[in-house]
C-alpha positions in Angstrom: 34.5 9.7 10.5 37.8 8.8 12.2 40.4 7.2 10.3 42.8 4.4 10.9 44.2 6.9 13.3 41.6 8.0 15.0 42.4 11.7 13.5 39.4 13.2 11.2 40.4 14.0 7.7 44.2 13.5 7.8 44.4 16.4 10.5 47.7 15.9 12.6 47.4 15.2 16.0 46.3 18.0 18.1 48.6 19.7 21.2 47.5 19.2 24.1 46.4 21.9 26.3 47.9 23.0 29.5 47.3 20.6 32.5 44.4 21.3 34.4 42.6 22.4 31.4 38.6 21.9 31.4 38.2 19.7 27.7 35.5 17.9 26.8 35.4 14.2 25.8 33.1 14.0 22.6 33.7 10.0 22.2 31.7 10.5 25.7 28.5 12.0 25.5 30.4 15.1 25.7 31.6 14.7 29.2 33.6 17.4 30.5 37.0 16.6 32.2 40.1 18.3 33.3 43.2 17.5 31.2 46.3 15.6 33.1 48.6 14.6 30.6 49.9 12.8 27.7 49.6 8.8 28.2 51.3 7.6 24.9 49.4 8.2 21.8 46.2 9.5 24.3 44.9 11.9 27.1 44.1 11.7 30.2 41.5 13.1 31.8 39.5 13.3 35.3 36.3 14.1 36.3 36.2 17.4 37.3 34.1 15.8 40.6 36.8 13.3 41.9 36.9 9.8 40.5 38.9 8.0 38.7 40.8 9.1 34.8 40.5 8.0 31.8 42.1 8.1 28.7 40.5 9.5 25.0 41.8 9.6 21.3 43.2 14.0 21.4 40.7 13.9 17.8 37.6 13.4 20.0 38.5 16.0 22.7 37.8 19.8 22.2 37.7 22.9 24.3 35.1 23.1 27.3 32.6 26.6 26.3 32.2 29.0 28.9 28.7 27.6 30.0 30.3 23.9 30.2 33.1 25.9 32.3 31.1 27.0 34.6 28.5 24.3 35.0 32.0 21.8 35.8 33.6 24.4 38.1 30.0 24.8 39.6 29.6 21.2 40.7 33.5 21.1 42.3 32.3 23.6 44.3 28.9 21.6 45.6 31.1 17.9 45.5 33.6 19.8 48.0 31.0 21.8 50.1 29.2 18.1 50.5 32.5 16.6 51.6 33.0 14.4 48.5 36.4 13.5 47.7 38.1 15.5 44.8 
């Protein structure tokens, strides 16, 4: 359980990955996002299908898998072919 600090355990905060990164948002129902940058003490993230960002505690975010990779890169490509706004 999260701390006062959000962190787990007394971990220090974690670096954030390169922008553009595929991460996924655990706080979320594990919703996969692409990372955007450092906004203060959190991250933002969009929606790998458009929309808007929003911003999660770095201690609840993690690496997307390969499967969750591909499923996110997967429905960019059907949002675009549709003519959906990225």
């Amino acid at each position: 359980m999260p701390g006062t600090n959000g962190l787990r355990g007394g971990q220090e905060a974690p670096r954030p990955p390169a922008p553009g990164t595929l991460v996924v948002d655990t706080a979320r129902d594990d919703r996969v996002g692409e990372f955007r940058g450092v906004a203060g003490p959190r991250w933002s993230l969009r929606p790998v299908r458009g929309g808007a960002e929003w911003e999660v505690d770095p201690a609840y975010v993690r690496l997307a898998t390969p499967i969750e990779r591909l499923r996110a890169e997967t429905a960019r490509c059907n949002a675009r072919s549709e003519g959906r706004f990225l």
